[in-house]
C-alpha positions as CSV (number, residue, x, y, z in Angstrom):
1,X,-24.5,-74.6,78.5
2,X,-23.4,-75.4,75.1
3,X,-20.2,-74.5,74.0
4,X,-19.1,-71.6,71.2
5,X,-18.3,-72.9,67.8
6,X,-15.9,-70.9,65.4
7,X,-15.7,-71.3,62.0
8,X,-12.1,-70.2,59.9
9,X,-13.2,-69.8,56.2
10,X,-10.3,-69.8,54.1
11,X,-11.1,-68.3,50.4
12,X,-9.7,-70.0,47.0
13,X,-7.9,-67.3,46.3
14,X,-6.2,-66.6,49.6
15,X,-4.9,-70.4,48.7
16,X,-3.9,-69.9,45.7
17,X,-1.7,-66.8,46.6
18,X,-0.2,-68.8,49.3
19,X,0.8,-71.6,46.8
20,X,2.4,-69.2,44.7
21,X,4.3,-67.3,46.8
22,X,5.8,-70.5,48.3
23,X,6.4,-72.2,44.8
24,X,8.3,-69.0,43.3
25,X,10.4,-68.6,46.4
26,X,11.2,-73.0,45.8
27,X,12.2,-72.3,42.4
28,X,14.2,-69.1,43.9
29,X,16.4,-71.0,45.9
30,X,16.6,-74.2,43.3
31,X,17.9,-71.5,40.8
32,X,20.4,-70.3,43.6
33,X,21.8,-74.0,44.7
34,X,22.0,-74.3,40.2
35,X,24.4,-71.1,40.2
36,X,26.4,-72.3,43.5
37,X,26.9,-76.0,42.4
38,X,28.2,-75.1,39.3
39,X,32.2,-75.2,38.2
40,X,33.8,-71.8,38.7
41,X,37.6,-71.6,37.8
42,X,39.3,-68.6,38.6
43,X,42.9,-67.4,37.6
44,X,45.0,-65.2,39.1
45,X,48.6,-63.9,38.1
46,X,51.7,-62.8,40.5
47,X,54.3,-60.9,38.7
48,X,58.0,-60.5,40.1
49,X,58.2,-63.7,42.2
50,X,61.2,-65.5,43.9
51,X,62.1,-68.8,45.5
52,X,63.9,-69.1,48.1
53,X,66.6,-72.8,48.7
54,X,64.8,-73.7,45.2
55,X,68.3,-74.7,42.9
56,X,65.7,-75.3,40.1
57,X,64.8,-71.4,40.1
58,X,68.0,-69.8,42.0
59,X,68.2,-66.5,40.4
60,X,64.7,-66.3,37.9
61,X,62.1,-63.8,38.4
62,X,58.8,-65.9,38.4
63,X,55.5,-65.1,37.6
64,X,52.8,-67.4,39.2
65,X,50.0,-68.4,37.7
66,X,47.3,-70.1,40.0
67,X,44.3,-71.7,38.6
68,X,41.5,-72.4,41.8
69,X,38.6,-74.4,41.8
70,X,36.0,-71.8,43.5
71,X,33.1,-74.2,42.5
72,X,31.6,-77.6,43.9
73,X,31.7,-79.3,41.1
74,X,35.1,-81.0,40.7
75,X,37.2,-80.2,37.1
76,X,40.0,-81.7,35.7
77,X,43.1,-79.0,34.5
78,X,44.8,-80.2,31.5
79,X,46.7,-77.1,30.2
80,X,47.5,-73.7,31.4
81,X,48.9,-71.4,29.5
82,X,48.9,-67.6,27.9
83,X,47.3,-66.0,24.7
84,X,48.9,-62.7,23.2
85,X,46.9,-60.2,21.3
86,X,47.9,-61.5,17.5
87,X,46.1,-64.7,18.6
88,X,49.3,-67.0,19.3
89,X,49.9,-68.5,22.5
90,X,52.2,-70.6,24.5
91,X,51.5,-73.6,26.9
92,X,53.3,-73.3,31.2
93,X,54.7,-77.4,32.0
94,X,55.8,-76.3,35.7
95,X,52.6,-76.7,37.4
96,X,52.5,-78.2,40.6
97,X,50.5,-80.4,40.8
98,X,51.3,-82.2,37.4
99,X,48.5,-81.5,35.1
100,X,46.2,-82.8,34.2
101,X,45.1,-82.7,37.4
102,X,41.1,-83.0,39.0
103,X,40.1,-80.2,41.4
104,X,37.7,-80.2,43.6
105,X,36.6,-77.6,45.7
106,X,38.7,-75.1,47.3
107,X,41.9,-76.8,45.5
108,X,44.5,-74.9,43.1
109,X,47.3,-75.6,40.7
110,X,50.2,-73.3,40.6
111,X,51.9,-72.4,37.6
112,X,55.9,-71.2,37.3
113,X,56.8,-69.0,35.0
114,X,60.1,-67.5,33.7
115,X,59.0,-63.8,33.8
116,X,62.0,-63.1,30.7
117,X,60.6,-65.4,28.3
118,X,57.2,-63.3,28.6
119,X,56.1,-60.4,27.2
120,X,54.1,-58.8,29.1
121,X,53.1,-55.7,27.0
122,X,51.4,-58.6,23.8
123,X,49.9,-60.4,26.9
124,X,45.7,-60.6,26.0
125,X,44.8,-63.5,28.9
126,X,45.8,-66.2,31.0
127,X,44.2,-69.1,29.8
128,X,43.0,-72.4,32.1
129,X,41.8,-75.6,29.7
130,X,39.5,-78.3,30.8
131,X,39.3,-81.8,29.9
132,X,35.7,-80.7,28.6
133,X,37.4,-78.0,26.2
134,X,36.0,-75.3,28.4
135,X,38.3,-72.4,28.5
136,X,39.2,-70.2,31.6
137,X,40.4,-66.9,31.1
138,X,42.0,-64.1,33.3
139,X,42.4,-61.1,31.2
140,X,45.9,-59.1,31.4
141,X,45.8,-56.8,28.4
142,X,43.8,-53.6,29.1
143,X,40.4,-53.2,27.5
144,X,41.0,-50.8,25.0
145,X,44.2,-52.6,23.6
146,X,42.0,-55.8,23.4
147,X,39.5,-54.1,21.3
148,X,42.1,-52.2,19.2
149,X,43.9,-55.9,18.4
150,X,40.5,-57.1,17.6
151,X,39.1,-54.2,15.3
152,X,42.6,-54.9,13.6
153,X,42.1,-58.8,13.3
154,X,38.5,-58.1,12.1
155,X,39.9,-55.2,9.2
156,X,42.7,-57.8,8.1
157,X,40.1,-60.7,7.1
158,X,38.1,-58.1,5.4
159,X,40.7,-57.6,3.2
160,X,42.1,-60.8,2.8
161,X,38.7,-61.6,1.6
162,X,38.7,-58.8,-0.9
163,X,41.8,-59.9,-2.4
């Protein structure tokens, strides 16, 4: 008795659909592992801090300024510091560790600040720089004051430059 043959046929275009479907969700995830592996600094600010046995800071109110590496790809801190809304800014020197300092993943620097030497109401942003020149910010200054200080930036150059 002979035995049953069976024959798959498997169309050109059923392959082709096949080999895109696969190829667009490769390049999915490559653009995915691109956005993960790439440096993400983040800033964040703690107002009305105290130390505790710390002679240094016996008796200031602190604000804290912590600058973490939530990215894989290590980056080297070399300042941290503030920017206030007329576009001056000042530089923090009490990081721990001393900067510049490299961070890899998952790893911060913590900033001390004397909370009387700032004002808080001209703050715009924390600022985090690299040894690239990229710059981190954490904004402080609400939205609308931001804008207000840059329309008013934008109207004095206007009229400088009609002068």
């Amino acid at each position: 008795m002979p035995q049953p043959h069976f024959t798959v046929t498997i169309s050109a275009s059923a392959v082709a659909w096949y080999a895109a479907i696969v190829s667009t969700l490769s390049s999915a995830v490559q653009f995915a592992n691109y956005l993960r592996d790439r440096v993400h600094v983040g800033i964040t600010v703690q107002k009305n801090m105290q130390t505790v046995n710390d002679p240094i800071h016996d008796g200031m109110t602190l604000t804290i300024v912590k600058v973490t590496n939530s990215g894989r790809r290590p980056v080297t801190i070399t300042n941290v510091g503030v920017m206030y809304l007329d576009d001056r800014g000042a530089i923090f020197t009490d990081n721990i560790p001393h900067i510049p300092s490299e961070l890899t993943e998952g790893k911060y620097i913590t900033t001390l600040a004397d909370q009387k030497k700032l004002r808080f109401d001209e703050i715009r942003y924390f600022v985090a720089y690299d040894a690239v020149g990229r710059e981190y910010r954490s904004h402080f200054a609400p939205r609308h004051r931001r804008i207000y200080w840059w329309f008013r930036r934008k109207l004095k150059l206007k009229t400088r430059d009609l002068a």
